[in-house]
NULO-496182 format. One record per atom (N, C-alpha, C, CB): residue in one letter; x negated, y, z. Coordinates in steps of 0.1 Angstrom, whole numbers, plus 5000, padded with zeros to 4 digits. Glycine has a CB too. Example, Ala and Ser with C-alpha at 12.3 -4.5 7.8 and 13.67 -1.06 7.14 Angstrom:
% NULO-496182
A486849435078 A487749555078 A486849675078 A488749555090 S487249785071 S486349895071 S487150005079 S485949945057 
% end
This chain:
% NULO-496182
X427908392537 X429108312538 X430008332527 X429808332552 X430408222520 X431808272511 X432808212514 X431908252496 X434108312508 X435208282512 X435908222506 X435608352513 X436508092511 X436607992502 X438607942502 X435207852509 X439107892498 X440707842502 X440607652496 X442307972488 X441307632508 X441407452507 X442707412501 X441307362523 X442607262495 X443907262496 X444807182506 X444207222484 X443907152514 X444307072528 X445207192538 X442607012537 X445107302536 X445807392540 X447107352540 X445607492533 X447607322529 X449007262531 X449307132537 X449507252519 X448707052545 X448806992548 X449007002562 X448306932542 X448207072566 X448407102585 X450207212578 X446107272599 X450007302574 X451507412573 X452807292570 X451507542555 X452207222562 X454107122563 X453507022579 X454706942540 X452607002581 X453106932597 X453806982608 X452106892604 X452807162608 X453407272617 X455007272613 X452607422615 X455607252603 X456807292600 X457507142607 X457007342582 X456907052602 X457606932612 X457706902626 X457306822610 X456906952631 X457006992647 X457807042651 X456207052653 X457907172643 X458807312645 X460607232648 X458507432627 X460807182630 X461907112631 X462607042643 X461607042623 X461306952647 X461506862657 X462206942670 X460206792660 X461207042676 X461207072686 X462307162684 X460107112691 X463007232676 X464207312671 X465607222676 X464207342653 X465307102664 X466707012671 X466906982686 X466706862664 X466006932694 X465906882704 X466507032715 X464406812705 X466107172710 X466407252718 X467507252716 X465807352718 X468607292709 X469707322704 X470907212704 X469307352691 X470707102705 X471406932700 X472906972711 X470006732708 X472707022721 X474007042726 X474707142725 X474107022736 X474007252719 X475107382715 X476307312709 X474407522703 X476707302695 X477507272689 X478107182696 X477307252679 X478407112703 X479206992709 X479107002725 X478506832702 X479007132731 X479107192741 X480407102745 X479107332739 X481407092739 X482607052745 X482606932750 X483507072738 X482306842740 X482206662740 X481406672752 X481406572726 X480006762751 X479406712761 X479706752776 X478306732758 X480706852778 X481106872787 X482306792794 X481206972784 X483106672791 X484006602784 X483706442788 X483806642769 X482406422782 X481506282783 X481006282797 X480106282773 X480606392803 X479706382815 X480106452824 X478506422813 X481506522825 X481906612837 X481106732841 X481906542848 X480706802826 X479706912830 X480607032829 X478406922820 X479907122834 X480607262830 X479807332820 X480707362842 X480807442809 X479407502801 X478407582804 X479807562792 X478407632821 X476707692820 X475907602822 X476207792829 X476507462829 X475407352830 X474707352813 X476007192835 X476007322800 X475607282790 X474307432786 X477207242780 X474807572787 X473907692782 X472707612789 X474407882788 X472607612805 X471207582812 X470307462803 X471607522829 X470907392800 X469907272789 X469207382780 X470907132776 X469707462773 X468607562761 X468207642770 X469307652745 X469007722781 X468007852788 X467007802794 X468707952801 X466807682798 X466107612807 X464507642797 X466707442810 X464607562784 X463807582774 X463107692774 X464407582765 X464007862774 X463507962772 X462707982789 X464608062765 X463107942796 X462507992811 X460807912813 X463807932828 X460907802810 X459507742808 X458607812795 X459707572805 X459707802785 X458407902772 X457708052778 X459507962754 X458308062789 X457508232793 X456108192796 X458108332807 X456108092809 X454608082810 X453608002799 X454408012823 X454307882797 X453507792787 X453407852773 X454307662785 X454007972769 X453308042754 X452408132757 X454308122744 X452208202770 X450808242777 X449408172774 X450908232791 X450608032780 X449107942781 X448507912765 X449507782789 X449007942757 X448907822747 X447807882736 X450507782740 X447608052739 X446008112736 X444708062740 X445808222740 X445208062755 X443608012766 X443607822763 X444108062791 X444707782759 X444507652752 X443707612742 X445307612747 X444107652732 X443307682716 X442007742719 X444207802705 X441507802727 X440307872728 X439807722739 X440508072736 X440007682748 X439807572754 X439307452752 X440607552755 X440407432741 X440407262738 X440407282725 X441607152744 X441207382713 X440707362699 X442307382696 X439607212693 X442607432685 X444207382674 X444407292677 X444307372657 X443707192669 X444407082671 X445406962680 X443707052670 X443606982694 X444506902704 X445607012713 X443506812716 X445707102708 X447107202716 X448107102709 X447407422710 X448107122692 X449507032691 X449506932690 X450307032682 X448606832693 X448906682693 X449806702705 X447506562695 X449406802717 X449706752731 X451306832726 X448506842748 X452006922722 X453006992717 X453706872712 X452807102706 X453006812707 X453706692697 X454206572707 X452606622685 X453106492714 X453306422726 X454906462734 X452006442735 X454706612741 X456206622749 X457006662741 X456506722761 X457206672727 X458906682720 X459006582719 X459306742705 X458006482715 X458606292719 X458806282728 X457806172718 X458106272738 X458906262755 X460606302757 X457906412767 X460506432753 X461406482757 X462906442752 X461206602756 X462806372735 X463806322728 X463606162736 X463706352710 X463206062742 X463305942745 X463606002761 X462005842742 X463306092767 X464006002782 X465606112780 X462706052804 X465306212773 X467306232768 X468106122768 X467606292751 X468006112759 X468405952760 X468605832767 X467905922755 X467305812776 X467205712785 X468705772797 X465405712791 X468505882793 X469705942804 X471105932803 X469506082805 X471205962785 X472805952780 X472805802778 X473406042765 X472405682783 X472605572782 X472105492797 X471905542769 X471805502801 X471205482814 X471805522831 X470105562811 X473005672825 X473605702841 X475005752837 X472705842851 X475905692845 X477205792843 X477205872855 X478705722841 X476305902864 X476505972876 X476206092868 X475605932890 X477606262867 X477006342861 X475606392866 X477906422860 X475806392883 X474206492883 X473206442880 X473606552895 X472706322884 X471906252874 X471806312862 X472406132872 X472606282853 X472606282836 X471806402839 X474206302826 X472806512843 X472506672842 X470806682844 X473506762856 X470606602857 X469106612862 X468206602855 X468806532871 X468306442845 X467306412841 X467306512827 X467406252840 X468606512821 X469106602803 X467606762809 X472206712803 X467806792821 X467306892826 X465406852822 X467806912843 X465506772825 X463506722825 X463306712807 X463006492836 X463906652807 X464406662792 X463806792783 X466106682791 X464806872791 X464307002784 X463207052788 X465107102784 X462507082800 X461307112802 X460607052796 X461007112812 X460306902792 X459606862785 X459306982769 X460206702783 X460506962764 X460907032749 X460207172756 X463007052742 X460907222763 X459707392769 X458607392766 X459407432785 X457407282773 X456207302771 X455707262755 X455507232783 X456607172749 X456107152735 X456707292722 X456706992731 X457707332726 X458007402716 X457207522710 X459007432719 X456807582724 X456407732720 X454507712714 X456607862737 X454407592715 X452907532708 X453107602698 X452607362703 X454007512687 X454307572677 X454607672665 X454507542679 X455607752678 X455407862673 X454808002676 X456207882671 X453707982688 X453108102686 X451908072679 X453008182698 X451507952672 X450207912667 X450207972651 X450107742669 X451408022646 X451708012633 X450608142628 X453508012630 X450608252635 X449908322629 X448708272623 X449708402636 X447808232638 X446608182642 X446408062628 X446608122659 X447207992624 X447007892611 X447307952603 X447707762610 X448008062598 X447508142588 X447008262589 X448308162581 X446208302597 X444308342594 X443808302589 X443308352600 X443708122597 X442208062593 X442407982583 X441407972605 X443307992579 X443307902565 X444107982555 X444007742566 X444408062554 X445208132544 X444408282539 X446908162551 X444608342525 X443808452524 X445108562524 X442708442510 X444708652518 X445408812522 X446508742513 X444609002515 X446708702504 X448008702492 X449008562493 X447408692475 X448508502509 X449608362513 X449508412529 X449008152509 X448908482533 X449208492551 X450508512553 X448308632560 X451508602550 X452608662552 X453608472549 X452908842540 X453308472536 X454608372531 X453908232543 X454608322508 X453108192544 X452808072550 X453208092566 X451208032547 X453108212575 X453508302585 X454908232589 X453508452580 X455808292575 X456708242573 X457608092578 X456208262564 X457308022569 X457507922566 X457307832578 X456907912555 X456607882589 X455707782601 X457507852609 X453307852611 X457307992608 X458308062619 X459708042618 X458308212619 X459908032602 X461607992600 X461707812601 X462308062581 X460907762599 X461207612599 X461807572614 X459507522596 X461707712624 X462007672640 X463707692636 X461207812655 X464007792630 X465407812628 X466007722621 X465807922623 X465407662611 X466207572602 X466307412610 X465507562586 X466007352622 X465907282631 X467007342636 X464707262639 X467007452639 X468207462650 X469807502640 X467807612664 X469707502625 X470407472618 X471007362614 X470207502614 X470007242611 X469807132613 X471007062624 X468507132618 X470707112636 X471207062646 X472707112647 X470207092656 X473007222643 X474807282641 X475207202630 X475207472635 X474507082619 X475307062612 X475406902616 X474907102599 X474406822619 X473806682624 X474706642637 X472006692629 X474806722648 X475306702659 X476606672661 X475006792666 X477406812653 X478806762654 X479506602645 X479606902648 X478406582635 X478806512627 X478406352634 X478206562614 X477606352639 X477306242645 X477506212660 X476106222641 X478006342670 X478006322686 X479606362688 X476706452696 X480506392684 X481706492686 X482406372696 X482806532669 X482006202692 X482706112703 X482306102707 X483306032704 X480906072702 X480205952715 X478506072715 X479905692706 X478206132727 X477506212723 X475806132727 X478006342730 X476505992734 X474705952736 X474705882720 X474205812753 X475005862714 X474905812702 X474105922693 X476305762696 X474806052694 X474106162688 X472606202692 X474906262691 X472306152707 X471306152712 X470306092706 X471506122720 X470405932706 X469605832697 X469305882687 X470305722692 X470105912676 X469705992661 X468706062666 X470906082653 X469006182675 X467806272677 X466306242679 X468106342688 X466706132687 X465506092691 X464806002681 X465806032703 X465705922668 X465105882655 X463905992649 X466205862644 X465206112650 X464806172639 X463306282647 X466406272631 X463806282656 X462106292664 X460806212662 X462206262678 X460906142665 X460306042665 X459706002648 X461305952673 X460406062637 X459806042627 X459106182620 X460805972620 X459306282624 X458706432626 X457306482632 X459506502634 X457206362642 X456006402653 X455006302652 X456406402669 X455606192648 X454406092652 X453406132636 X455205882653 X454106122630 X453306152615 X452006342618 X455206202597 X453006382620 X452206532616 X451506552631 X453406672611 X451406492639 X450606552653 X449206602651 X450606432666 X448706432642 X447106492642 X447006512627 X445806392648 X447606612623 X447506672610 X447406832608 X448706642604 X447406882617 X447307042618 X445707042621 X448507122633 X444607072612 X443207032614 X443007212621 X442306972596 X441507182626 X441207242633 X441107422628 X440107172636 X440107412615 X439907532608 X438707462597 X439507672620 X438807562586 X438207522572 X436807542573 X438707612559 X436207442563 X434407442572 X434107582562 X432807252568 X434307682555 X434307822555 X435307882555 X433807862547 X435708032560 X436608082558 X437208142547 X436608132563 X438308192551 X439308252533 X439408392533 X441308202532 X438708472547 X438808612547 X437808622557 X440108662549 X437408772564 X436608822572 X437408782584 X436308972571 X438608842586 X439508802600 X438608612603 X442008782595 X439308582592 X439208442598 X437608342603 X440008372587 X436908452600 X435708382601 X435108472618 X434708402585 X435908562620 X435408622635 X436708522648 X435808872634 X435708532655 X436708502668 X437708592675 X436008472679 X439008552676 X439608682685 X438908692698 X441208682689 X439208772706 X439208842719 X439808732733 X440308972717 X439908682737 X440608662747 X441608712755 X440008652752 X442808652754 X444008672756 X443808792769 X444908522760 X443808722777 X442908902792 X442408982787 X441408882804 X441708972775 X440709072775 X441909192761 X438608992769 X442409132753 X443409172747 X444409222758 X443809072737 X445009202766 X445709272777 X445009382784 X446009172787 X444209362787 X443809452792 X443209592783 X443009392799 X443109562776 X442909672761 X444409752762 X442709562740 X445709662763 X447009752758 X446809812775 X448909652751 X447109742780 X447309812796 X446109922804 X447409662807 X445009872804 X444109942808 X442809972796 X443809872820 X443310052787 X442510102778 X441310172784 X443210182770 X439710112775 X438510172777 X437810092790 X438810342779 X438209972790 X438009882802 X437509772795 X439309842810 X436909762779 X436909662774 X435209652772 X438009672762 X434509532767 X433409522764 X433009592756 X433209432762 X431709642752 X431109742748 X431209652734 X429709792755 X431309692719 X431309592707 X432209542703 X430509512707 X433309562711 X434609422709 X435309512699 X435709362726 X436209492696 X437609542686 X438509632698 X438809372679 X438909772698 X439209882712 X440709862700 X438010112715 X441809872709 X443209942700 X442710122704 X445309882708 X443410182689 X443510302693 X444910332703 X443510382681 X445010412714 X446110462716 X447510412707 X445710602715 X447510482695 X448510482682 X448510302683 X447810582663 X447910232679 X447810102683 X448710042695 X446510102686 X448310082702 X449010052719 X450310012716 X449210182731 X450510192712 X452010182713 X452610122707 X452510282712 X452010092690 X453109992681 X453109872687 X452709972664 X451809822697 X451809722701 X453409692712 X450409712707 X453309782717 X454509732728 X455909752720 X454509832745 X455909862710 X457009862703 X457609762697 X457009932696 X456409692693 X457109562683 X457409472697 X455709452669 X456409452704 X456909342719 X458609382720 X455909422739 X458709492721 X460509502725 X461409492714 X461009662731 X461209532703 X462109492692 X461809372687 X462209582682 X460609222690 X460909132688 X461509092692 X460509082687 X461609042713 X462109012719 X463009072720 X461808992725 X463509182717 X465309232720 X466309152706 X465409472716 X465409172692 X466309092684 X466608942681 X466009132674 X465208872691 X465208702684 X465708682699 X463608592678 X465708782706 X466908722725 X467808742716 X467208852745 X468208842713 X470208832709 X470408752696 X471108992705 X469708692690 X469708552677 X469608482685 X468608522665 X469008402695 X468808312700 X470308302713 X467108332705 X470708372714 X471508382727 X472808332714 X471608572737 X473108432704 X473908412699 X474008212692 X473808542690 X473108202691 X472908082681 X473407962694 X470908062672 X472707982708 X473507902719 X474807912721 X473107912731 X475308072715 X476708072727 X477808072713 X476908252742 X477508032700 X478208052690 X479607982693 X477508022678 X479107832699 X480907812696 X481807852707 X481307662694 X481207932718 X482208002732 X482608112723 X481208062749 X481508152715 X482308272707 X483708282698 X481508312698 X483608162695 X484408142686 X486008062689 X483608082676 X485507932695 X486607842699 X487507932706 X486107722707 X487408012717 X488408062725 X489908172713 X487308172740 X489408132701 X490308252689 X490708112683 X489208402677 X490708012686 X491407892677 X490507822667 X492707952667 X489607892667 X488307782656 X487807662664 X486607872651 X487607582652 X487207452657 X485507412660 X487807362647 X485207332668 X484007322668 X483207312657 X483807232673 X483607242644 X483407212629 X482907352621 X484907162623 X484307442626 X483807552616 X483007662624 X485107622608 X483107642639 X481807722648 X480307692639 X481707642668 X480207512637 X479307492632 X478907522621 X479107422633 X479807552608 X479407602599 X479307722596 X479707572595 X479807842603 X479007952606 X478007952614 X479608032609 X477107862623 X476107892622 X475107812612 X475807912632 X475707742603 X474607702597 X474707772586 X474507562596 X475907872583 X475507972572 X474608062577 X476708042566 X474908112591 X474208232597 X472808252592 X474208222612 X472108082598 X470808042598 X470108042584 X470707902605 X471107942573 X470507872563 X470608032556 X471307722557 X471308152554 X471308222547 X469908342548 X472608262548 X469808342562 X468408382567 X467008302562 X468508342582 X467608202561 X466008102557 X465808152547 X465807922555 X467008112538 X466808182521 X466008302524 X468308242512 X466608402525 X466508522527 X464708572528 X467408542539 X464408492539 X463208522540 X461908442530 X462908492555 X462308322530 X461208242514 X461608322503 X461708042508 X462408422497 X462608492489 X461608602491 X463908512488 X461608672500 X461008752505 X459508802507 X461508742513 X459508662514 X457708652522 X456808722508 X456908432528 X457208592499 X456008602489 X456108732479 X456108462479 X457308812481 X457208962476 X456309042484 X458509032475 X456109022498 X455409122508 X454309072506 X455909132523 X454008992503 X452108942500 X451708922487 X451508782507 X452609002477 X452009032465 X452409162465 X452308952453 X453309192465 X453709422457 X454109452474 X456109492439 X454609452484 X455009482494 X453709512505 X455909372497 X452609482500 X451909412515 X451709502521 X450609322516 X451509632523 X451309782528 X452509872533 X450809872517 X453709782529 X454409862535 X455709772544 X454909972524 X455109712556 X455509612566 X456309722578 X453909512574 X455909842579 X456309922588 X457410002586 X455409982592 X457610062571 X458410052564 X460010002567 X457909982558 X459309872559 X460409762558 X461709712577 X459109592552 X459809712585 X461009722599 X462009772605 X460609752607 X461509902599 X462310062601 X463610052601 X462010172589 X463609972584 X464609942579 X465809842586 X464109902570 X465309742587 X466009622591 X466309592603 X465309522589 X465609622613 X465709692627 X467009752626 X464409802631 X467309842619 X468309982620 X469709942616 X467810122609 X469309832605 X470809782598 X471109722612 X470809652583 X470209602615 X470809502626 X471709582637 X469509432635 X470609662643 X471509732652 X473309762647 X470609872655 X473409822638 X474209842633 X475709762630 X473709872627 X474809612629 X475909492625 X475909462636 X475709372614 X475409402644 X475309352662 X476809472667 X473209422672 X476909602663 X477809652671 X479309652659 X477109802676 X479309632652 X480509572641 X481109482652 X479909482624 X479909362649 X480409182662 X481709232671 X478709122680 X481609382676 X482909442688 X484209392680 X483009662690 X484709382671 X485609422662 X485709312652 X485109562656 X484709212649 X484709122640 X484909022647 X483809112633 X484608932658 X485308812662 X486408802667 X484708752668 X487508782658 X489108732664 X490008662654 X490008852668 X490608612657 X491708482653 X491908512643 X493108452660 X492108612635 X492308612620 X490908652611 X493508732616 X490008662617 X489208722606 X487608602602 X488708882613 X487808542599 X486808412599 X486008452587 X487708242598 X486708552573 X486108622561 X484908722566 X487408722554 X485108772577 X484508892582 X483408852592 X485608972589 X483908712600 X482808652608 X481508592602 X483408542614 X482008522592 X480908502579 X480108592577 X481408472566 X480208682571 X479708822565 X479008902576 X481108922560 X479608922584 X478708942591 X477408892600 X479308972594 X477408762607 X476708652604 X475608612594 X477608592603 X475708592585 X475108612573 X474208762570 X476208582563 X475208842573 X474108962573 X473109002585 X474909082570 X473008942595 X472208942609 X471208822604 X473108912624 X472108722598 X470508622594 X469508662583 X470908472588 X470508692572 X469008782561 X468008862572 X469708942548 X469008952575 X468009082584 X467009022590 X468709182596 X467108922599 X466808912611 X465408782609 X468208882621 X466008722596 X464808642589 X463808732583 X465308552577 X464408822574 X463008922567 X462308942578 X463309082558 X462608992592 X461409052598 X461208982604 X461309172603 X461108832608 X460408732612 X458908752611 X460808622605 X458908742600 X457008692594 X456308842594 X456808602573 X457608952589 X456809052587 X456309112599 X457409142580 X457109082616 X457009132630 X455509042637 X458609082640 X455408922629 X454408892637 X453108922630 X454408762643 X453508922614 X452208952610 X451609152616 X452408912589 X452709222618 X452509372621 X452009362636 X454009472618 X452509232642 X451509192656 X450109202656 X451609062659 X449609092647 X448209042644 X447609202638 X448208902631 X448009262628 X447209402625 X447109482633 X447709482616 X447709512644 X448009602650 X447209562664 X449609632649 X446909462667 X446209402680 X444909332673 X447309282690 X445009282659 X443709192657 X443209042667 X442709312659 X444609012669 X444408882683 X445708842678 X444408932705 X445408722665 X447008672662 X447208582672 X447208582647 X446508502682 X447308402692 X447808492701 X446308282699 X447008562703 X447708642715 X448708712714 X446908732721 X448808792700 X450008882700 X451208782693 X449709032691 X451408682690 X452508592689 X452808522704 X452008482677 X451908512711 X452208452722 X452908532731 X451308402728 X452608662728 X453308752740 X454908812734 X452208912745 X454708822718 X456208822713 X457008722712 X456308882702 X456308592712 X457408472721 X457908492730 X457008352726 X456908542738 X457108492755 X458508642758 X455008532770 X458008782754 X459008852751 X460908812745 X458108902743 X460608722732 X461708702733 X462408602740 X461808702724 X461708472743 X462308372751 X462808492767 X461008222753 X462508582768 X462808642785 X464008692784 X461808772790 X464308792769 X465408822768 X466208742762 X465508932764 X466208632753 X467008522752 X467908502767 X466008382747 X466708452778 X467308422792 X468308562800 X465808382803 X468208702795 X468508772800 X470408752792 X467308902799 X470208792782 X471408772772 X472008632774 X471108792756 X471708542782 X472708412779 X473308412796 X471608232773 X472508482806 X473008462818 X473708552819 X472208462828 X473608692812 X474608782818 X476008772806 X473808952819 X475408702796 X477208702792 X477708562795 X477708742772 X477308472798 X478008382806 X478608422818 X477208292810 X477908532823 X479108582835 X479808672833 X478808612848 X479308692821 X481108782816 X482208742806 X480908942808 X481708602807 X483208542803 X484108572807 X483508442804 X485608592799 X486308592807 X487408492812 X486708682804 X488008492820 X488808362834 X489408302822 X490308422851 X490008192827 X491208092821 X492208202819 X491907962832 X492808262824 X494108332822 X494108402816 X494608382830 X492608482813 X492708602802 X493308542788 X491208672799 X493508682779 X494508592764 X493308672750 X497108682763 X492708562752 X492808442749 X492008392760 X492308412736 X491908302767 X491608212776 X489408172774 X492808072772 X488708262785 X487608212782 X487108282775 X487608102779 X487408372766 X487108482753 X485808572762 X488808602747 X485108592751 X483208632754 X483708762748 X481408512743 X484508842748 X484408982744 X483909082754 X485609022741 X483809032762 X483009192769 X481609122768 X483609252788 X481608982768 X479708982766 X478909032750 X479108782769 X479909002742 X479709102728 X479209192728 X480609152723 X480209302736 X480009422737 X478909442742 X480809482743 X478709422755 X477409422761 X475709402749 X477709282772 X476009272745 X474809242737 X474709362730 X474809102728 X475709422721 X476009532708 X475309662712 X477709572704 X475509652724 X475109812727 X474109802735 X476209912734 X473309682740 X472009672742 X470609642731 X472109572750 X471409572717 X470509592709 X470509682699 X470409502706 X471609782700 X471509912691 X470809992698 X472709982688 X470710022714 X469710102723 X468410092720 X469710072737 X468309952724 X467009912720 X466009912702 X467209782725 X466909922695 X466709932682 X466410072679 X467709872675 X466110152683 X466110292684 X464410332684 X467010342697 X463810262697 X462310252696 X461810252681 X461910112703 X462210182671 X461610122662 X461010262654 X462610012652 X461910372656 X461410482647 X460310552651 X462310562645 X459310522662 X458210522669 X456910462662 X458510442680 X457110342652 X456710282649 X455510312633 X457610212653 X454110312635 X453510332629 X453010222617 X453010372636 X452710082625 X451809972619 X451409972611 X452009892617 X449810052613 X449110072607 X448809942606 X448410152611 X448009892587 X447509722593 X446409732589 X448109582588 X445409752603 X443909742607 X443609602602 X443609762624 X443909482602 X443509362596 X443409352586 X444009282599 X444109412582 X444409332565 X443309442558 X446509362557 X443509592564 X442409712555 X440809632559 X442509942564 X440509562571 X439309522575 X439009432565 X439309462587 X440009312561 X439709182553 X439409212535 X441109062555 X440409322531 X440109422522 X438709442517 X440609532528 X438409582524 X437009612526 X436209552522 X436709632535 X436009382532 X434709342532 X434509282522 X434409282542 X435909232514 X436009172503 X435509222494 X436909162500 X435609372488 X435209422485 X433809452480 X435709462490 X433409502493 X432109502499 X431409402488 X432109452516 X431709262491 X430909142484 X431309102473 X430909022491 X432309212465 X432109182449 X433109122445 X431009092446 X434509062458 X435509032449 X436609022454 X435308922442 X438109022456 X438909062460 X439708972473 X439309082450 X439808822459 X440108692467 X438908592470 X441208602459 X439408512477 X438508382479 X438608272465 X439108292494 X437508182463 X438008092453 X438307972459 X437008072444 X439207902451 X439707792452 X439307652455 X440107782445 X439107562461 X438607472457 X440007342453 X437607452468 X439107262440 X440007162436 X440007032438 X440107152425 X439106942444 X438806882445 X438606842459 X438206892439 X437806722466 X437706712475 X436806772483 X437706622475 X436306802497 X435906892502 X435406792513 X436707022504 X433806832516 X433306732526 X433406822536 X431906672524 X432906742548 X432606852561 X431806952563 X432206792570 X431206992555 X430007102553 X430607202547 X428707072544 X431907182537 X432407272527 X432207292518 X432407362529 X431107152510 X430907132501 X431607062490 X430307112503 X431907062481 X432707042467 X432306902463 X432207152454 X433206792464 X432306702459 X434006602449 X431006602476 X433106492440 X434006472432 X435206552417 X434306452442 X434006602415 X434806712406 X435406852410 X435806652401 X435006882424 X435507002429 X434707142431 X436006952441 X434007142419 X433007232414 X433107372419 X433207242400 X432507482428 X432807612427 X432107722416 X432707652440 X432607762412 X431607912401 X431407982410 X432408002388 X430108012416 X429208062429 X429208202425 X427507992432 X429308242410 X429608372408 X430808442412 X429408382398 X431908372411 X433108472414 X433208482426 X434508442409 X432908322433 X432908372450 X432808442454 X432408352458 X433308502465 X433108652478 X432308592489 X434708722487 X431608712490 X430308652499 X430208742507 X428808632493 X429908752522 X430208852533 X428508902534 X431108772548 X428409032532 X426909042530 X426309012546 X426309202523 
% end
């Protein structure tokens, strides 16, 4: 077998990224305009939080499901069907903010709404590893990783800048747009994310993972596994559950923060406007951050991912507990800055957390699915419990989220502490290495041309059968 790279590759990675987009705005569309929409429809704001927690409480089971899917039914039709309910879900929104002034109604249906967006979102992104295995070699896995995982944040950036600008009066109007701009994201790229390349680009990608159970049962009940399969060592295990908690401890309190930004802010005299533009610095400085990044860790970096966590992990903690001290009425210099420095951080180890998943378990669907499901749990844990530590009307400032601050600060500095536990070793990448090796050459070759269903070269798309890597 040789190991070959397409250039159709890019073509399923910018659809996955338009899904992502899609299903980002649609989650997010009422954070920033929490108020209007509270205003328009006689809601209260945990009804408005419940529209995104709702999201995260359905992504627990359905990013479970969405391994034993792909093993099921194939890549593909997982996201066509991902793709189908983010459309759903942006048209009966709508049908609702145009259709009922009875709030519970609205509330009811805004609610189906989002369950729809639940079962489509987390398609998306716990698939990202799994599409860069099978189509990406050792020196684009990390950056393409990337680019699938942050394209979810820049949607929900998207959506802090789009929303206020177009919903602040009339918020079913803002709705519509969404649902345009849905609707032109999904229909195109659904059946574009292709299955997998008729050869592979590495050893990983040409073996089958494990089965989601059978990978569980390896971390939980070690030495219970089939005779021949891939065993984690012990040392394994543990990084395995380490990263489980410091993903989900850091993208719950990004995700919590990115819903409750403008309760954070408005109760100190900022306006919805500039709530929104700190978070679209927060986000967009993160995105940078990490496309700068990726492609240094999958050329001079790629060995030292565990490292780098150590690192970044330790700052966060660190700025998360600053937040005590940085949000208030005069300091909007300081809100930025800090902000901005939780989004670099917290972008760099995006791609690098799930790719130290996949090495460390050797089951990229599975171990992205369980550090979704991980973080969407504590997303839900951080948005319920500082919603009820708001504080009353009367307090001064009125409604002010300072003790839920606190709270978040000194739950994710605790928890950030694990990280120095952390080994990640990367068994995958030394495996794909090796075998490369082994057969004489480092990378896969290219192909330039068109590529038939067999994997053959046709039309000028010649391969030199000598440099190819061949798996003996």
């Amino acid at each position: 077998m040789q190991y070959r790279l397409y250039k159709r590759r890019w073509i399923g990675l910018v659809a996955l990224v338009m899904l992502n987009l899609a299903a980002a705005m649609n989650w997010l569309w009422f954070s920033p305009i929490a108020n209007s929409t509270v205003a328009q429809w006689n809601l209260t704001y945990d009804n408005v939080n419940w529209l995104a927690n709702s999201v995260n409480l359905i992504y627990l089971p359905v990013s479970l499901a969405v391994p034993i899917s792909v093993e099921t039914f194939g890549l593909q039709p997982t996201c066509a069907f991902g793709a189908f309910m983010t459309l759903a879900s942006a048209w009966v929104r709508y049908g609702a903010a145009k259709g009922s002034t009875n709030a519970t109604t609205t509330f009811a249906v805004f609610m189906l709404s989002s369950v729809l967006n639940g079962i489509g979102q987390p398609i998306f992104q716990v698939l990202a590893p799994k599409y860069s295995e099978r189509w990406f070699d050792l020196r684009e896995r990390t950056t393409a990783t990337m680019l699938i995982a942050v394209s979810n944040p820049i949607g929900g950036a998207l959506a802090q800048l789009i929303a206020p600008a177009v919903g602040t009066n009339d918020v079913a109007f803002s709705i519509l747009i969404l649902a345009i701009i849905t609707s032109a994201l999904t229909i195109p790229a659904a059946f574009f994310v292709l299955e997998r390349p008729p050869t592979p680009p590495t050893f990983s990608a040409s073996t089958e993972s494990p089965g989601m159970f059978e990978t569980l049962r390896d971390v939980f009940f070690p030495g219970s596994g089939r005779p021949g399969k891939f065993v984690m060592t012990r040392r394994q295990r543990i990084d395995f559950v380490i990263l489980t908690l410091e993903f989900g401890n850091l993208v719950g309190a990004f995700t919590a923060m990115s819903i409750l930004l403008n309760q954070y802010m408005i109760p100190y005299g900022y306006s919805a406007d500039v709530a929104g533009f700190v978070g679209a610095a927060f986000l967009l400085s993160g995105i940078v951050a990490a496309c700068v990044t990726a492609p240094i860790y999958d050329r001079y970096l790629t060995h030292h991912l565990a490292i780098s966590a150590r690192f970044f992990v330790s700052a966060l903690g660190i700025i998360y507990l600053t937040l005590i001290w940085g949000i208030r009425g005069d300091g909007l210099g300081g809100i930025y800055a800090q902000f901005v420095l939780i989004g670099i951080c917290s972008f760099i180890l995006l791609p690098v957390a799930l790719e130290l998943g996949c090495e460390v378990s050797r089951n990229a669907e599975t171990s992205s699915a369980i550090f979704w499901c991980s973080a969407n749990l504590f997303s839900v844990i951080y948005i319920l419990v500082e919603g009820a530590l708001r504080a009353s009307a009367d307090a001064n400032p009125p409604l002010n989220m300072h003790r839920a601050i606190i709270f978040q600060a000194i739950v994710v500095l605790v928890l950030c502490a694990a990280v120095f536990g952390l080994e990640g070793r990367q068994a995958r990448r030394e495996m794909d290495k090796e075998k490369a090796e082994e057969a004489g050459g480092e990378h896969p070759v290219e192909e330039h041309g068109l590529v038939s269903a067999t994997g053959e070269s046709v039309h000028g798309g010649s391969v030199n059968e000598a440099t190819s890597t061949k798996v003996e």
